[in-house]
C-alpha positions, 0 to 999 in steps of 0.5 A, a space after each residue: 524626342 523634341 519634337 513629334 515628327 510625323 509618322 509616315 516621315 518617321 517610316 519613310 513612306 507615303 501616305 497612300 502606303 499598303 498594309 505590306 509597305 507599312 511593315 517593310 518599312 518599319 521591319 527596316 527601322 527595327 533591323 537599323 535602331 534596335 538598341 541590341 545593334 549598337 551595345 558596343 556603340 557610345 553613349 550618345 548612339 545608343 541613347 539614339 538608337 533607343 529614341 529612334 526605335 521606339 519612335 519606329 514602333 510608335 508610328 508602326 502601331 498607330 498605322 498597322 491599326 486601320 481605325 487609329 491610322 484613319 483617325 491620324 489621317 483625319 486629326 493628326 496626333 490629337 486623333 489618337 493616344 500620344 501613349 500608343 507605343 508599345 510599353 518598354 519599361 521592362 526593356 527591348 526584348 530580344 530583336 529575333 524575337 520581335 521581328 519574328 512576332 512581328 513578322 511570322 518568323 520570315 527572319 529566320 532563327 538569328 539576328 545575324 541571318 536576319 540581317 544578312 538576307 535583309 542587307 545583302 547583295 540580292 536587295 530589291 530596289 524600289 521604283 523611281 521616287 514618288 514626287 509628292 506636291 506640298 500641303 496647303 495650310 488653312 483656316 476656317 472659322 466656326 461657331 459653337 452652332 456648326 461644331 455642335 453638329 458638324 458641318 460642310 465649309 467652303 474654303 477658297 485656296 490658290 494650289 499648283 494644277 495639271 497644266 492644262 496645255 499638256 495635261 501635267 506631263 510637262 511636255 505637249 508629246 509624250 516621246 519627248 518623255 525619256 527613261 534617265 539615262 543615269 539611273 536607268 529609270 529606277 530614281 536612284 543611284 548605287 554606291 558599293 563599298 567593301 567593308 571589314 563586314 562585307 559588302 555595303 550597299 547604299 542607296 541616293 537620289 539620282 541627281 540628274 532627275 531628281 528621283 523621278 526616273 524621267 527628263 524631259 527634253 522639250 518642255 512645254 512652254 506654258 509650265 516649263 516643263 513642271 506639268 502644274 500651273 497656278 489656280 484658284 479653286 474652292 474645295 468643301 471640307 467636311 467638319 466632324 462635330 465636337 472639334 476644338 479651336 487649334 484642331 488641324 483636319 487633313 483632306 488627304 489629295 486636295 493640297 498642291 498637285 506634284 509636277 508631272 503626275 506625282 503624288 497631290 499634296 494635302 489641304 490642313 485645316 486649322 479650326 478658329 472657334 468663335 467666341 459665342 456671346 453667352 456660352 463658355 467652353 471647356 473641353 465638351 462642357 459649356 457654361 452659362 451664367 444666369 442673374 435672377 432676382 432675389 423674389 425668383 430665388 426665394 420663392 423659384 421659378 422657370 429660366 431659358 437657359 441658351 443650350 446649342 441648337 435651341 433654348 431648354 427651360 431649367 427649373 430653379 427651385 425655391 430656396 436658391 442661393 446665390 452661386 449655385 451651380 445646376 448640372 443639365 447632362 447631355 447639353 454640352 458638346 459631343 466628343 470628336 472621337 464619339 465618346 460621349 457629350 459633355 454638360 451643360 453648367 448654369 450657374 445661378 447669382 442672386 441680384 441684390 438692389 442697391 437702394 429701395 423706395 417708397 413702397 418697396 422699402 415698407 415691403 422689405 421691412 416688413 419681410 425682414 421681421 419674419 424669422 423666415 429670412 433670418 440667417 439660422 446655421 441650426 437649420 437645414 442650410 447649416 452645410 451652407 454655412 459651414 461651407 462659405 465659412 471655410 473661406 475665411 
């Protein structure tokens, strides 16, 4: 597939679907796109049909998995592994043997049963259509402080409300609420057509409703009838410790409300992660880089290093060289998935002055006449110089 699409829309469900509602759907999915239903089609269907089979059972085991479909709710895909599906590099396996693992062998023992006492004249209709509100996109800006330890963050957004004026009906009296005569409440209207197969049912949105089940025939006059109006609210959004700038957080209900009742919206918040003026990140690693003098190098000494929440002394020890890069474990950033902290990296660079005077100059020379600040490959920094020397 191009693109990713959202595991509930791939199953034609809403995000609030039971555990039941979840494996009906993707028991539809499997009885339509499993590739030993389109053997004898072209090339082109059956490269279809094997994309859309596994992007059903992708979604399916993600959201059958209380703890995976609550991190996809929270995070999206970047809450679990993209490689969740199931691993058919040794092929489909036979259909009756999948939906009857899948599903206690309520399919009967033939594909053909199966797919007669799914798709025949006895099928349940659903209820009328659920209208879901739209989702509102938003940004928060973060520093590296608030993602080290998670915080609360106010966001202030215009969404669509329950008109006050008739409490979201659309209408001020409910009598004026009446069943569609069209659909006769269900939301959907039946096309029935005799084919060399059988009987073929299908299934469309009522166009008079629009799904809904419901027309209004005296709408209210502040709304006209859509039962929301526009308001500007602020909602709190919790922030889970260790998220990464581009991460988007879904607060499940706070998006716009539905006309007339239906199914609120949700809010998606997009992190914008503030440069922080000494620390780099990388993933749950930060890095910081410290000059000391060349005096400190020689003879080592104590430095504040900036880790997140408050300052850590790091020894330097004598003998330091110039790009030496120490490791302090655990003072990084904690994972948002809870595997762990990262490190924190202080890489150490040795100043050099450029010119010397009067009294400093005599103290160098004199220093410089001690073998002991001679480069000597043949002692213990000989590693060092084998090393560098592999540059060039």
């Amino acid at each position: 597939m191009a693109e990713k699409r959202d595991y509930y829309e791939v199953l034609g469900i809403q995000k609030s679907a039971t555990e039941d509602e979840i494996k009906q759907a993707y028991r539809k999915a499997a009885l339509k796109w499993h590739p030993d239903r389109w053997v004898s089609g072209t090339e082109a269907e059956k490269k279809n049909a094997e994309e859309k089979f596994k992007e059903a059972s992708e979604a399916y085991s993600v959201l059958s998995d209380a703890q995976k479909r609550a991190k996809y709710d929270q995070f999206g895909f970047a809450g679990v592994d993209p490689s969740a599906g199931p691993d058919f590099s040794q092929g489909f396996g036979n259909l009756d043997d999948l939906l009857n693992n899948l599903f206690g062998g309520a399919f009967g023992g033939s594909f053909g049963g199966a797919f007669e006492s799914f798709f025949g004249g006895g099928r349940q209709q659903g209820g009328a259509r659920v209208v879901r509100g739209r989702d509102i996109r938003t940004r928060v800006s973060l520093t590296l402080e608030e993602i080290a330890k998670g915080c609360t963050k106010e966001v202030s957004i215009e969404r669509n409300r329950p008109c006050a004026e008739c409490g979201g009906k659309g209408t001020k009296d409910s009598s004026d609420i009446k069943t569609c005569p069209t659909c006769h409440g269900s939301g959907q209207v039946q096309r029935v057509v005799n084919t060399l197969f059988g009987r073929s049912v299908s299934y469309s949105t009522c166009p008079q409703c629009s799904g809904e089940g419901k027309i209004v025939s005296n709408p209210c006059r502040k709304c006209n009838g859509s039962g929301v109006e526009r308001r500007r609210e602020t909602v709190k959004v919790n922030i889970p410790a260790g998220v990464e700038d581009g991460m988007q957080i879904t607060v499940r209900g706070e998006g716009h409300s539905a006309p007339r009742g239906g199914e609120n919206g949700d809010l998606l918040v997009v992190i914008n992660e503030q440069s922080h003026n000494q620390l780099k990140r990388d993933g749950n690693n930060l890095f910081y880089t410290r000059v000391i003098s060349v005096t400190d190098a020689m003879l080592g000494t104590t430095i504040s290093v900036p880790a997140l929440g408050s300052a850590v002394d790091l020894k330097v020890e004598p003998g330091t060289q110039s790009g030496t890069v120490v490791r302090m474990r655990g003072k990084g950033l904690p994972s948002v998935n809870s595997y762990g902290t990262g490190d924190l990296y202080v890489k150490i660079l040795v100043w050099i002055p450029r010119k010397l005077r009067g009294s400093d100059k005599e103290a160098v020379e004199k220093l410089a006449a001690s073998a002991a600040v001679k480069p000597d490959p043949s002692r213990d920094d000989k590693a060092l110089f084998e090393k560098e020397s592999q540059y060039f």
